[in-house]
Gaussian input, Z-matrix of N, CA and C with variables (Angstrom, degrees):
# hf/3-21g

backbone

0 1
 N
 C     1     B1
 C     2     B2     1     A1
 N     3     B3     2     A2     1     D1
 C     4     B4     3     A3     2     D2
 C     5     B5     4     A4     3     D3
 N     6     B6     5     A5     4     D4
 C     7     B7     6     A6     5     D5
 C     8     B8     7     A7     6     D6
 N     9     B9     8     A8     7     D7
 C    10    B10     9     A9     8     D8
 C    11    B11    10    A10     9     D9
 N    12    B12    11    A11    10    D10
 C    13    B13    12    A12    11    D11
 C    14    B14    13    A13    12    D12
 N    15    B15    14    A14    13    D13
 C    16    B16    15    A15    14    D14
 C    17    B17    16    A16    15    D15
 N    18    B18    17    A17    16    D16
 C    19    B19    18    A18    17    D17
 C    20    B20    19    A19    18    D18
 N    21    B21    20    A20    19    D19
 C    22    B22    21    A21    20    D20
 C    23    B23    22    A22    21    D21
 N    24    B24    23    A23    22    D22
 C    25    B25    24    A24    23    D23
 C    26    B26    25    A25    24    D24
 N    27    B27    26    A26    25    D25
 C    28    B28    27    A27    26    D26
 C    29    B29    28    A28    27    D27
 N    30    B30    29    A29    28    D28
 C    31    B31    30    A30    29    D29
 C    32    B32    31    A31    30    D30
 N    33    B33    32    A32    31    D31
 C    34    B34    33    A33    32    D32
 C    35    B35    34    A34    33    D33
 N    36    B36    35    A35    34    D34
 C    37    B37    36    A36    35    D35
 C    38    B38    37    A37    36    D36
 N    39    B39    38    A38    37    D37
 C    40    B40    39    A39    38    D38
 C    41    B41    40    A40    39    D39
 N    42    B42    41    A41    40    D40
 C    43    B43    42    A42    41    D41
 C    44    B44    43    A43    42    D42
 N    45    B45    44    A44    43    D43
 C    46    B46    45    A45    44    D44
 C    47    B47    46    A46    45    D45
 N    48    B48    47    A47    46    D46
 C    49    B49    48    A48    47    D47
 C    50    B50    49    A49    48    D48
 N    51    B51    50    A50    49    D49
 C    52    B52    51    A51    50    D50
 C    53    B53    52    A52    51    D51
 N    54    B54    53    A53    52    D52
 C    55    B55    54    A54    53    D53
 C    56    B56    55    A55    54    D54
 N    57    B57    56    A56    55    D55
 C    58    B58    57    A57    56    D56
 C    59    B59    58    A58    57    D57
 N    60    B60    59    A59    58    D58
 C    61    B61    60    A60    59    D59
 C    62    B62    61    A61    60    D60
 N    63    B63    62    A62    61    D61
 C    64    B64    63    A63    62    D62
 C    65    B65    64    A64    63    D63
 N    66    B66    65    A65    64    D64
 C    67    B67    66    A66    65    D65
 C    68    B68    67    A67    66    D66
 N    69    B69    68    A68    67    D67
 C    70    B70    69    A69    68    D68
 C    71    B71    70    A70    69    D69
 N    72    B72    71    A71    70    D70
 C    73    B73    72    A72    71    D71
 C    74    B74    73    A73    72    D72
 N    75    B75    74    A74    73    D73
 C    76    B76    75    A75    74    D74
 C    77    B77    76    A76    75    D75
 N    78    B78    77    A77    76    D76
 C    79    B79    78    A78    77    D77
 C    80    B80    79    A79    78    D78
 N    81    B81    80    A80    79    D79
 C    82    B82    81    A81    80    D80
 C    83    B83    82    A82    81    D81
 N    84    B84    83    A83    82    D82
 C    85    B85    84    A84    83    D83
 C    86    B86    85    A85    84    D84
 N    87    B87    86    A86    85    D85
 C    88    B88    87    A87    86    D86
 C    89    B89    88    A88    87    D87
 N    90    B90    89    A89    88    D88
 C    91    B91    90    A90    89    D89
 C    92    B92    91    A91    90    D90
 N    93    B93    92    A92    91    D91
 C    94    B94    93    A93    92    D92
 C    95    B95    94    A94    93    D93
 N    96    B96    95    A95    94    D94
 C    97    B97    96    A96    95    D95
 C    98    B98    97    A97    96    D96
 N    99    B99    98    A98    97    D97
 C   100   B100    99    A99    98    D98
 C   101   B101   100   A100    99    D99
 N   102   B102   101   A101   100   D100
 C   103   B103   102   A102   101   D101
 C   104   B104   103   A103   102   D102
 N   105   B105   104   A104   103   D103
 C   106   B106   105   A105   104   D104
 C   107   B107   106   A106   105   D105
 N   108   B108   107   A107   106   D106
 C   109   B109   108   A108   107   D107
 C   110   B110   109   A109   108   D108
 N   111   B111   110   A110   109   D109
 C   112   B112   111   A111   110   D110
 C   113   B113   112   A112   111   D111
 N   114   B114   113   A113   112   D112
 C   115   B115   114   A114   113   D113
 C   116   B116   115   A115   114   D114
 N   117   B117   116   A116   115   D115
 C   118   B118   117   A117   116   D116
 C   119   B119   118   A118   117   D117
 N   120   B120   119   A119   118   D118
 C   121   B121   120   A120   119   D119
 C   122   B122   121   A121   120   D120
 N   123   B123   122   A122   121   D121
 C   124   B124   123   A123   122   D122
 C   125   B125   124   A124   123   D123
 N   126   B126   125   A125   124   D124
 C   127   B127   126   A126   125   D125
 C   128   B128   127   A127   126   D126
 N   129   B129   128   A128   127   D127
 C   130   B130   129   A129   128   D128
 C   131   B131   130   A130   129   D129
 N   132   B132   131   A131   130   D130
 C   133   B133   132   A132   131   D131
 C   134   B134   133   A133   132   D132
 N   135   B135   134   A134   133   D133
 C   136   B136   135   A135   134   D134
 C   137   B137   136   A136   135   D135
 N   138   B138   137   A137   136   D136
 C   139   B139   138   A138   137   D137
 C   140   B140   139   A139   138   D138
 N   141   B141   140   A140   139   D139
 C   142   B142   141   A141   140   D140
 C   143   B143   142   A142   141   D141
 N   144   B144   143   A143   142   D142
 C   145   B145   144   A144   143   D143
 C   146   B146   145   A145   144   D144
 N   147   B147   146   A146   145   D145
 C   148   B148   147   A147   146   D146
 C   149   B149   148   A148   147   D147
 N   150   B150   149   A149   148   D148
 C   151   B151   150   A150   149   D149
 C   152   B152   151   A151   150   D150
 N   153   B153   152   A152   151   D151
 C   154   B154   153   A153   152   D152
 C   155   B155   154   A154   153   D153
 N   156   B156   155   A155   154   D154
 C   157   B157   156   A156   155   D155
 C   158   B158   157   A157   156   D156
 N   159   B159   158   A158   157   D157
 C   160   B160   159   A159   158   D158
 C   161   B161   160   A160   159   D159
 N   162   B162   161   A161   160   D160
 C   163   B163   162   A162   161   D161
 C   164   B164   163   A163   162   D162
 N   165   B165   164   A164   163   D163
 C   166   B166   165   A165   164   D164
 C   167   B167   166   A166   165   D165
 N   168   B168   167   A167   166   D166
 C   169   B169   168   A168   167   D167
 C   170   B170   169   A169   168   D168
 N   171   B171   170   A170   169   D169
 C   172   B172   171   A171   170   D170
 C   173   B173   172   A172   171   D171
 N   174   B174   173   A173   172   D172
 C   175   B175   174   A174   173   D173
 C   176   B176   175   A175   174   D174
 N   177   B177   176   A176   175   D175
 C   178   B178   177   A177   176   D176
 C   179   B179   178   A178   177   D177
 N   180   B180   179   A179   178   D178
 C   181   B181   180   A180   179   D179
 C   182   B182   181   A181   180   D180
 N   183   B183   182   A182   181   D181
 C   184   B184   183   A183   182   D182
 C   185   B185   184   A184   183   D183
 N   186   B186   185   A185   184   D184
 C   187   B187   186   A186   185   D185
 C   188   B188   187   A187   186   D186
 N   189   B189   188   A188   187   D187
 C   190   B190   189   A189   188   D188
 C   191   B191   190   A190   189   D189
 N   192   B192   191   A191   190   D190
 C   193   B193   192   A192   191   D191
 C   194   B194   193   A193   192   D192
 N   195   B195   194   A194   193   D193
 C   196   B196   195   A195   194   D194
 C   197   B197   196   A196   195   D195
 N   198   B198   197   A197   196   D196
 C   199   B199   198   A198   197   D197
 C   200   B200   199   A199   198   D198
 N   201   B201   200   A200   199   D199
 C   202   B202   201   A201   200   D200
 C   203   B203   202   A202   201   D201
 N   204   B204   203   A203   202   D202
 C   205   B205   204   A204   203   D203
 C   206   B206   205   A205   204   D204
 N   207   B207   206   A206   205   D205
 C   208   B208   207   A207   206   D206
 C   209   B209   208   A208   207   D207
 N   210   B210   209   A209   208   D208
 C   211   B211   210   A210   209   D209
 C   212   B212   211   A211   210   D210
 N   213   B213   212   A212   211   D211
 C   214   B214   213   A213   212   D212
 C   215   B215   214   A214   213   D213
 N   216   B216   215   A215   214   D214
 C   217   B217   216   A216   215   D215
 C   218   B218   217   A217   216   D216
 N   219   B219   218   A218   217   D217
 C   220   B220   219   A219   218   D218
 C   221   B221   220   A220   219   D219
 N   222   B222   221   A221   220   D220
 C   223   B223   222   A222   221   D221
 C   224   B224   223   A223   222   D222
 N   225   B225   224   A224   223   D223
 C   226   B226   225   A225   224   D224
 C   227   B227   226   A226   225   D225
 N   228   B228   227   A227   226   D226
 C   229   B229   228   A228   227   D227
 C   230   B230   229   A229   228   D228
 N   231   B231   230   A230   229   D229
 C   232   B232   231   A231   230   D230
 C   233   B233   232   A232   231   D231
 N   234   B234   233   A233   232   D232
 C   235   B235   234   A234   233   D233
 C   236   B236   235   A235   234   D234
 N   237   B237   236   A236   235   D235
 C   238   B238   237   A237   236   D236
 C   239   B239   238   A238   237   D237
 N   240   B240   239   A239   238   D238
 C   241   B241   240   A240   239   D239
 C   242   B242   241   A241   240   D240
 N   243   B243   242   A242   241   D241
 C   244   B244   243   A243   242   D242
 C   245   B245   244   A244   243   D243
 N   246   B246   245   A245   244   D244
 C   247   B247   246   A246   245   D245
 C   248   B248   247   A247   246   D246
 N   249   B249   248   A248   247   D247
 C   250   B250   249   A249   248   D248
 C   251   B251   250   A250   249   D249
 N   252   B252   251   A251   250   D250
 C   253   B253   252   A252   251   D251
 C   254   B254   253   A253   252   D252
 N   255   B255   254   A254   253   D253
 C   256   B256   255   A255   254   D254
 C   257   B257   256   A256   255   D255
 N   258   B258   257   A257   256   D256
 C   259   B259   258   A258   257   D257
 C   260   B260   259   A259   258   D258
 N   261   B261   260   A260   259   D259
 C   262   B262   261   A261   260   D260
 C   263   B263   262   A262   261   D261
 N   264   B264   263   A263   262   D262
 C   265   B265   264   A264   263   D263
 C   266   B266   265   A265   264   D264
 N   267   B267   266   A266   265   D265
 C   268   B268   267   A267   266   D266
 C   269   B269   268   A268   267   D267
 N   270   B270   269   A269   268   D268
 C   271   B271   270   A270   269   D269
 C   272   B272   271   A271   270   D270
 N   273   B273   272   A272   271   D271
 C   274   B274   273   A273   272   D272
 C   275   B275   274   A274   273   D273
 N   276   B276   275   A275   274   D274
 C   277   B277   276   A276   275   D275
 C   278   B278   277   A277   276   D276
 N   279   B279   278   A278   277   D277
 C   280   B280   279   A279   278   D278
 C   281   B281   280   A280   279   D279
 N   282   B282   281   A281   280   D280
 C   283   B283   282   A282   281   D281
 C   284   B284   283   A283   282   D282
 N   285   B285   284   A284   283   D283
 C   286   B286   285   A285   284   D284
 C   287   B287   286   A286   285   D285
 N   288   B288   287   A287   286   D286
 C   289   B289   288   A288   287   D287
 C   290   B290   289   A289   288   D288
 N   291   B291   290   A290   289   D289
 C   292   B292   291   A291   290   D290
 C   293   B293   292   A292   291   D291
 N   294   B294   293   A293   292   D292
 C   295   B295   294   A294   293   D293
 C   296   B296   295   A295   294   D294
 N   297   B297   296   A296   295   D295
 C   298   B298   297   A297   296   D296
 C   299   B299   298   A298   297   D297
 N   300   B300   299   A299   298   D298
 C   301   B301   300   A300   299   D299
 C   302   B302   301   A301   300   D300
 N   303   B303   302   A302   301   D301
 C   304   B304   303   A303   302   D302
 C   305   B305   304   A304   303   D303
 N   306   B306   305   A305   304   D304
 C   307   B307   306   A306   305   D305
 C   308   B308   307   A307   306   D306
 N   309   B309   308   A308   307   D307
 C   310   B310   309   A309   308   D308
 C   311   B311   310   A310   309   D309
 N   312   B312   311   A311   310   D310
 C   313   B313   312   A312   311   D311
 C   314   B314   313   A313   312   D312
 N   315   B315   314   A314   313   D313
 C   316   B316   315   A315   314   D314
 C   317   B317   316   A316   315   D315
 N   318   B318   317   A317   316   D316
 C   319   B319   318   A318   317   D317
 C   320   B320   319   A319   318   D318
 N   321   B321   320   A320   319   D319
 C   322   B322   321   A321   320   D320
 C   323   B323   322   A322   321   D321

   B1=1.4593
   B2=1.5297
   B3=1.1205
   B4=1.8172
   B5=1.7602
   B6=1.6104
   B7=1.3837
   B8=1.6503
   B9=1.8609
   B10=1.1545
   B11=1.6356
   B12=1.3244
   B13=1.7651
   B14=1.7687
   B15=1.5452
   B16=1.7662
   B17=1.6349
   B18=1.2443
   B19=1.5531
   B20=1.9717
   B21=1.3054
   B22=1.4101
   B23=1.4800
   B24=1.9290
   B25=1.6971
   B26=1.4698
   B27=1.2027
   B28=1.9881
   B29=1.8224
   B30=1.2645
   B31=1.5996
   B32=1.5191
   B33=1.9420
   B34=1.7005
   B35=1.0841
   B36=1.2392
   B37=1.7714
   B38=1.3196
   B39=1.4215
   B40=1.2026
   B41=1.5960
   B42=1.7543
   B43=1.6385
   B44=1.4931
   B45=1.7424
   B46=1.2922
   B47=1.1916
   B48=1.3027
   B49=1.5779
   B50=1.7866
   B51=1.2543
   B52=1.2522
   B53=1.7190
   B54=1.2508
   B55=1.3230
   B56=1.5391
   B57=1.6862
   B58=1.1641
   B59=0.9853
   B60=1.6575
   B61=1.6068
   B62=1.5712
   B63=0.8862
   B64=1.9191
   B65=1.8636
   B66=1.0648
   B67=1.4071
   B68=1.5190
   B69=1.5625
   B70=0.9726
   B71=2.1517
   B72=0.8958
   B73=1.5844
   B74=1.6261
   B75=1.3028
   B76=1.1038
   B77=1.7124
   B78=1.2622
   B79=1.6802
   B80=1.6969
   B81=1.6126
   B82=1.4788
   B83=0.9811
   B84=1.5833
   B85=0.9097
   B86=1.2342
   B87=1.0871
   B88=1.5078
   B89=1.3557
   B90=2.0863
   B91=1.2048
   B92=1.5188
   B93=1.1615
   B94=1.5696
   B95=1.6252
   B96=0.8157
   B97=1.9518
   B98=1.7647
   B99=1.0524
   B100=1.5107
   B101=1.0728
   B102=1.6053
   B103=1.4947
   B104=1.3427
   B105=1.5117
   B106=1.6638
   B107=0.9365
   B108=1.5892
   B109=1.6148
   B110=1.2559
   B111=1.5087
   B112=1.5700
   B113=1.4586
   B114=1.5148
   B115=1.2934
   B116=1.6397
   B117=1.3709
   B118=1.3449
   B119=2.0260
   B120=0.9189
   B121=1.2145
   B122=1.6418
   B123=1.5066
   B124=1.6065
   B125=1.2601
   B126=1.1642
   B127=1.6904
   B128=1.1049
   B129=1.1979
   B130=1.5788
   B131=1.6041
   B132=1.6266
   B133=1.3187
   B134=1.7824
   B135=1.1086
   B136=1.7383
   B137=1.6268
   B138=1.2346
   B139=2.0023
   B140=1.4130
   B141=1.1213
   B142=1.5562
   B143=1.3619
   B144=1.6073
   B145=1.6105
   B146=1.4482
   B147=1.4148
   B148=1.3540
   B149=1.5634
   B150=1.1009
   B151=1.9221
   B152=1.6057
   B153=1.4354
   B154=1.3924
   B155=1.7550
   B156=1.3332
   B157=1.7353
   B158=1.9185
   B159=1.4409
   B160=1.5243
   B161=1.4776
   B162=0.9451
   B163=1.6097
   B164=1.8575
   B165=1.3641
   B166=1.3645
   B167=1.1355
   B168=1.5561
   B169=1.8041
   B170=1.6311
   B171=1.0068
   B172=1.4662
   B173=1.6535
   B174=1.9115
   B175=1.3678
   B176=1.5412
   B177=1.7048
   B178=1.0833
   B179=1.3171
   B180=1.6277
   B181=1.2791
   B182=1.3392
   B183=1.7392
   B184=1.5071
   B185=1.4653
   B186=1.4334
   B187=1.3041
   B188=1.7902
   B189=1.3906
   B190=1.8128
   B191=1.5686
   B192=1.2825
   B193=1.4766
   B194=1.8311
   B195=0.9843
   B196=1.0211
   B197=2.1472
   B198=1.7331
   B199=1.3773
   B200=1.8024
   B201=1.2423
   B202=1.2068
   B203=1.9651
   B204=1.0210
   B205=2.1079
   B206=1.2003
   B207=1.0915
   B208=1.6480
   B209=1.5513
   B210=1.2164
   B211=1.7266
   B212=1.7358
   B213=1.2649
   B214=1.6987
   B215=1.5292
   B216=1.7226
   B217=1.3838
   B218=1.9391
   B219=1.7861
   B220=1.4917
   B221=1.5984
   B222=1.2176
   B223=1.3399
   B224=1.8066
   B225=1.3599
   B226=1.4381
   B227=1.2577
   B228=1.4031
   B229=1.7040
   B230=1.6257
   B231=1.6588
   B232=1.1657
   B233=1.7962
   B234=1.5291
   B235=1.3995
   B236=1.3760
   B237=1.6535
   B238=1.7246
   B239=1.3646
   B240=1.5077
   B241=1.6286
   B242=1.7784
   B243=1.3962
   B244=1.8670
   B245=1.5500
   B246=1.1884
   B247=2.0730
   B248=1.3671
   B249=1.7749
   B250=1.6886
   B251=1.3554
   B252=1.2099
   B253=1.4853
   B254=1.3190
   B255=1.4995
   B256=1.6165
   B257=1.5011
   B258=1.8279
   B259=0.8282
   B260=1.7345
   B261=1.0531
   B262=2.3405
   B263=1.4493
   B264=1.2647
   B265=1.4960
   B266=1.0426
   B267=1.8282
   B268=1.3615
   B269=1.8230
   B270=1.6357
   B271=1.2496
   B272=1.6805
   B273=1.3316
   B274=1.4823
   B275=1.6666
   B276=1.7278
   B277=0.9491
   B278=1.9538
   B279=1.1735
   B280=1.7111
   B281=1.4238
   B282=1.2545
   B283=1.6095
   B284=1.3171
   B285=1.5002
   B286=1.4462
   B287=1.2081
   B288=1.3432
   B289=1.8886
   B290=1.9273
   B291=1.1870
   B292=1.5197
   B293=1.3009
   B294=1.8428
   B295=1.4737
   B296=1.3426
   B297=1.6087
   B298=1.5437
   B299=1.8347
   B300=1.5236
   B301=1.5507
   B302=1.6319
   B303=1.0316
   B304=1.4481
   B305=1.9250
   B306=1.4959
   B307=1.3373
   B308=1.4231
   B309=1.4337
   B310=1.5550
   B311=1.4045
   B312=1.0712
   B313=1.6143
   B314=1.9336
   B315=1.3853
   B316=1.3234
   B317=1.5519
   B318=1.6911
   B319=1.1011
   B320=1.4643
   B321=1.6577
   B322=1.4571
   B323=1.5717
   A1=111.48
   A2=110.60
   A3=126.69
   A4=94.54
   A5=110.40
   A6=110.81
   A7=96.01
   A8=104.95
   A9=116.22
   A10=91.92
   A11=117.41
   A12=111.37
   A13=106.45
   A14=86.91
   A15=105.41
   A16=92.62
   A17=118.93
   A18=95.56
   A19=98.12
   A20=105.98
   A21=119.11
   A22=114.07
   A23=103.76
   A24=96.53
   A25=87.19
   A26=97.35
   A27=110.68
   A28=100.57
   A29=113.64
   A30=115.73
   A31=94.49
   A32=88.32
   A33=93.31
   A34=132.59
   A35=134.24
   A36=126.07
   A37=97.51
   A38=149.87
   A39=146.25
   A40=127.99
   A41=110.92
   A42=82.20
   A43=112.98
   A44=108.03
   A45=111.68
   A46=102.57
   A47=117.64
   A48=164.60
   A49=93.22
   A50=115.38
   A51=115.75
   A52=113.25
   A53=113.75
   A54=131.51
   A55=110.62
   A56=107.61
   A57=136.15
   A58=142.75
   A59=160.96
   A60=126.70
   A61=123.97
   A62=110.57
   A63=113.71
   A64=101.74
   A65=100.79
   A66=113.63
   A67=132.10
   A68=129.62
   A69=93.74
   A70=114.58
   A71=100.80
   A72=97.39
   A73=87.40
   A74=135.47
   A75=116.68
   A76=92.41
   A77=119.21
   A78=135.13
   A79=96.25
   A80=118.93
   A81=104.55
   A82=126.60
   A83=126.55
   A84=148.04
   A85=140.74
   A86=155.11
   A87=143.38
   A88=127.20
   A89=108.04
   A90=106.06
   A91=100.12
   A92=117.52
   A93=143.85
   A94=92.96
   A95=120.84
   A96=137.24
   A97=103.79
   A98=100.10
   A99=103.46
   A100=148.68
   A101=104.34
   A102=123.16
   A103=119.57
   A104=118.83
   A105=115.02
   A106=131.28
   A107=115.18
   A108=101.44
   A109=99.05
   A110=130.82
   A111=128.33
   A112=95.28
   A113=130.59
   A114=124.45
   A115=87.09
   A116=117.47
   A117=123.93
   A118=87.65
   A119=136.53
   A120=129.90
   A121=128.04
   A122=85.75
   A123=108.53
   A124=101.85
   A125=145.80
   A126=127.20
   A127=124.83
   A128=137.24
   A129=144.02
   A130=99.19
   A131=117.13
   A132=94.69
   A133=110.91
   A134=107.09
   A135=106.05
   A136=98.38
   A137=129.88
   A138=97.52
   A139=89.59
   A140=143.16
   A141=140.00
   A142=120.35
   A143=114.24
   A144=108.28
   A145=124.44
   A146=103.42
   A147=114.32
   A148=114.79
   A149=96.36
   A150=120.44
   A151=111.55
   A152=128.22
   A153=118.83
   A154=128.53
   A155=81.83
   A156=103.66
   A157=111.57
   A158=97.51
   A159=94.92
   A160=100.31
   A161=143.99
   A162=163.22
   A163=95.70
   A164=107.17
   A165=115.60
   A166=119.13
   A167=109.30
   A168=118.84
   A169=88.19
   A170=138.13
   A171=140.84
   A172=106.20
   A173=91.71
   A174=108.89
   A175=112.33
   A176=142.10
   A177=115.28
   A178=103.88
   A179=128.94
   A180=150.91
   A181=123.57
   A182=98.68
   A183=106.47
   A184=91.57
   A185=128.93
   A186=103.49
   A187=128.18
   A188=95.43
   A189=81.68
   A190=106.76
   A191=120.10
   A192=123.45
   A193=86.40
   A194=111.64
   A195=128.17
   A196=104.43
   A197=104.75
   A198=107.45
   A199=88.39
   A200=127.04
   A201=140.82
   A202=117.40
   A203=98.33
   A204=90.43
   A205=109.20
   A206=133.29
   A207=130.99
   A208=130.00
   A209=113.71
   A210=118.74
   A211=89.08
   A212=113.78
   A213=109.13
   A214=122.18
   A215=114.17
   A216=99.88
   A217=107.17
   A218=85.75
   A219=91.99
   A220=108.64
   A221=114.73
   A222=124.25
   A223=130.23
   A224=91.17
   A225=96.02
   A226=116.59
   A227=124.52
   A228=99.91
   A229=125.16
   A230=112.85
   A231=87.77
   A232=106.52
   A233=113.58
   A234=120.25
   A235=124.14
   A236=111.82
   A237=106.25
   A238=131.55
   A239=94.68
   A240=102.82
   A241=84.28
   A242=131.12
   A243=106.74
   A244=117.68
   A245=92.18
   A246=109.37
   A247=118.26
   A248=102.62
   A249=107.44
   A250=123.25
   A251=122.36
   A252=153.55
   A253=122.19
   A254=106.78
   A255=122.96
   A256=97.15
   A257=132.56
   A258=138.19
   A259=118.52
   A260=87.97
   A261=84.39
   A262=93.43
   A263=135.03
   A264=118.28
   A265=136.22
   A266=98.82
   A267=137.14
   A268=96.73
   A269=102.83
   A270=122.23
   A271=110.38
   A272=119.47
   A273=101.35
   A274=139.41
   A275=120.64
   A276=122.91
   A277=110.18
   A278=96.22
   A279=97.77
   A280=123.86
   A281=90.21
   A282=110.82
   A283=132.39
   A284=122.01
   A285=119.95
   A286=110.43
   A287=128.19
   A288=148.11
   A289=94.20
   A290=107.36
   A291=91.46
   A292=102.86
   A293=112.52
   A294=115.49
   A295=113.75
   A296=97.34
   A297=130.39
   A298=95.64
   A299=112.99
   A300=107.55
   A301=110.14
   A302=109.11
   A303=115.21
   A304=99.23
   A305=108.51
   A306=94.73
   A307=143.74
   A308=110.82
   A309=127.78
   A310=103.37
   A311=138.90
   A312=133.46
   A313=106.46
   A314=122.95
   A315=116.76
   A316=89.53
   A317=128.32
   A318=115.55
   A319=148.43
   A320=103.02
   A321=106.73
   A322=109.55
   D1=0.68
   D2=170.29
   D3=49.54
   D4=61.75
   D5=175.50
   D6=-138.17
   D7=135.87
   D8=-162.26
   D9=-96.56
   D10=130.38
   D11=152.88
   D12=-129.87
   D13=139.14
   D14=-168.36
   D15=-94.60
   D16=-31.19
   D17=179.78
   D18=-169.37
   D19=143.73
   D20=170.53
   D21=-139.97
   D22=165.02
   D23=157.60
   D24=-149.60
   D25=-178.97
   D26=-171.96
   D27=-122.20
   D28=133.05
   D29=165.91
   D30=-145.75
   D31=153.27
   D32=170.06
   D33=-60.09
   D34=168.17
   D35=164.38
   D36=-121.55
   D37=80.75
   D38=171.58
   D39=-81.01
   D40=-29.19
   D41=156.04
   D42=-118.94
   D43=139.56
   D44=-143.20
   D45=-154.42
   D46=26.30
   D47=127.97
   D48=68.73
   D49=86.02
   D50=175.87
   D51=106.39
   D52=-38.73
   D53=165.43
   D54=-60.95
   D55=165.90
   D56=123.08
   D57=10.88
   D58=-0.76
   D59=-131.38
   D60=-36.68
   D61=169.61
   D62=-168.21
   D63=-165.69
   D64=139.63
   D65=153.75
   D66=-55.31
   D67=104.91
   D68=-172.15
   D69=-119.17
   D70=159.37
   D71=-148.27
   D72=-94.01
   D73=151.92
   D74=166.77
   D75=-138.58
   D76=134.84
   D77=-133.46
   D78=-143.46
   D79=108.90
   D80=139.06
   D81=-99.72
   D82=152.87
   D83=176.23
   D84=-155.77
   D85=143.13
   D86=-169.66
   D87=-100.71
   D88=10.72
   D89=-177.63
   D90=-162.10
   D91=48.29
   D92=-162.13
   D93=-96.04
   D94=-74.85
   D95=-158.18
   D96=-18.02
   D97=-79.74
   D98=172.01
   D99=-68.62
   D100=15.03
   D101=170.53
   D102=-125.01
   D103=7.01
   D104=-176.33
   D105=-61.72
   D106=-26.76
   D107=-173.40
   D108=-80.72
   D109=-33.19
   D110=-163.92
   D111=-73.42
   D112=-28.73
   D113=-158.50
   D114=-75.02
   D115=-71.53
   D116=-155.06
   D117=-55.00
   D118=-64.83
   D119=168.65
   D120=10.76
   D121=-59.73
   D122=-165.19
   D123=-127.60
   D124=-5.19
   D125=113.80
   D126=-31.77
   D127=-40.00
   D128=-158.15
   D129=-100.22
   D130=-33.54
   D131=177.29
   D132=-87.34
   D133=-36.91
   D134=170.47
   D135=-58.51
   D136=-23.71
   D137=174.77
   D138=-73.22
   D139=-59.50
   D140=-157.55
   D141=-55.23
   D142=-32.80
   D143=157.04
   D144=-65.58
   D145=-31.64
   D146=-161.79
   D147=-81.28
   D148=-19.60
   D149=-152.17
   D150=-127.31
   D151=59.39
   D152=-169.44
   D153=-40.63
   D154=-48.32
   D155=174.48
   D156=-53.07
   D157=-45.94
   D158=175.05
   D159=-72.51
   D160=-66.47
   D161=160.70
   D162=1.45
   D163=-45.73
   D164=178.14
   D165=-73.07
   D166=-49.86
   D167=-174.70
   D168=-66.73
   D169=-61.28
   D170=-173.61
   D171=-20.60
   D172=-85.23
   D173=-175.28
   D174=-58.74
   D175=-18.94
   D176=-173.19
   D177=-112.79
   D178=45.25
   D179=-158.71
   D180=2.38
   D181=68.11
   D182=169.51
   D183=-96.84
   D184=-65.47
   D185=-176.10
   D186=-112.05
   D187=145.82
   D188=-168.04
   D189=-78.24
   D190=-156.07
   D191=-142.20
   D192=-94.41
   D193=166.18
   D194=-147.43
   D195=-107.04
   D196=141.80
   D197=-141.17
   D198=-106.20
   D199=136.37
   D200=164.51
   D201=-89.50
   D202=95.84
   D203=168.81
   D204=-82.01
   D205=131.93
   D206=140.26
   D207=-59.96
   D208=123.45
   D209=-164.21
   D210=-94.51
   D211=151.71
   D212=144.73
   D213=-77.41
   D214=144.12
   D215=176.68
   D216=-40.02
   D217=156.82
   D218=162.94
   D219=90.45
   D220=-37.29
   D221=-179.12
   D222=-41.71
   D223=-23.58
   D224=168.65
   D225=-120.57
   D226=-22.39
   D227=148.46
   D228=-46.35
   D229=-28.89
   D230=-164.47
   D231=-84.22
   D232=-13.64
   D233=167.72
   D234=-64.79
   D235=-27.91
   D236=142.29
   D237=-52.13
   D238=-60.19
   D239=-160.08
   D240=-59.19
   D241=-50.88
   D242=-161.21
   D243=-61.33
   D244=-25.92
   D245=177.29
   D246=-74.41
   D247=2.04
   D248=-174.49
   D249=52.36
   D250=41.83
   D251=-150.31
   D252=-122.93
   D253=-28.20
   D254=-170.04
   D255=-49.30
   D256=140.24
   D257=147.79
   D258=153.45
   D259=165.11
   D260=-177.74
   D261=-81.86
   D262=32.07
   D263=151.31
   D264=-143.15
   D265=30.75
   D266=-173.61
   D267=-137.63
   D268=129.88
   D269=-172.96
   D270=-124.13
   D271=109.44
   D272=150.88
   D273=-42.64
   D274=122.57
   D275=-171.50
   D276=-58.01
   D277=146.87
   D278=178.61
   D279=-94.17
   D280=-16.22
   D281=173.48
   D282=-162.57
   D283=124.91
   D284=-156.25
   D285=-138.79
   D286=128.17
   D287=178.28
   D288=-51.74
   D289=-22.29
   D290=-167.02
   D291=-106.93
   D292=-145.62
   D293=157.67
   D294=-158.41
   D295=42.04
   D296=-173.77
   D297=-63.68
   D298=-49.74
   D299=-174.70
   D300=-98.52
   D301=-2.24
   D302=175.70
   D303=-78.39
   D304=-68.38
   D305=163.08
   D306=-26.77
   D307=-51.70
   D308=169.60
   D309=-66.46
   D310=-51.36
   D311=-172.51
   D312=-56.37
   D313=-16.06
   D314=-152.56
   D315=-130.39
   D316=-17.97
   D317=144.11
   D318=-73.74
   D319=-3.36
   D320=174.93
   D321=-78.33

């Protein structure tokens, strides 16, 4: 899809008030905008080949298809640098049970 991402992580969205729960991915990139629905699209079907168990929650509609955010560049350095984190031996998590850093990423 010739789309660059410098950094992501995945947290649940579980109350979603009438909905679904879903995964939701939160993605920078500098050339995301005009490809999300196809991206999240075909993200969601490559987890389902890849991922039986999701493949299951999918198909027996516990969770619906899966949600892409767009970050602005920079957005997660600056969720290091506030977490006192900044550095090459500090990694953003890729995937998290909570939405402890998902929160912080959408409050900066």
């Amino acid at each position: 899809m010739h789309i660059t991402i410098t950094e992501f992580t995945v947290a649940p969205k579980v109350n979603t008030e009438g909905e679904l729960p879903y995964h939701e991915w939160f993605v920078e990139s500098p050339n995301i905008a005009n490809s999300l629905m196809e991206l999240e699209k075909k993200t969601d079907e490559y987890m389902q080949r890849k991922n039986i168990y999701y493949r299951d929650l999918r198909s027996g509609n516990v969770l619906q298809q899966l949600k892409i955010r767009p970050l602005p560049t920079g957005r997660f350095i600056a969720y290091m640098k506030a977490e006192g984190k900044l550095g090459g031996q500090n990694k953003v998590p890729r995937l998290m049970n909570d939405r402890t850093i998902a929160d912080r990423l959408t409050a900066l």
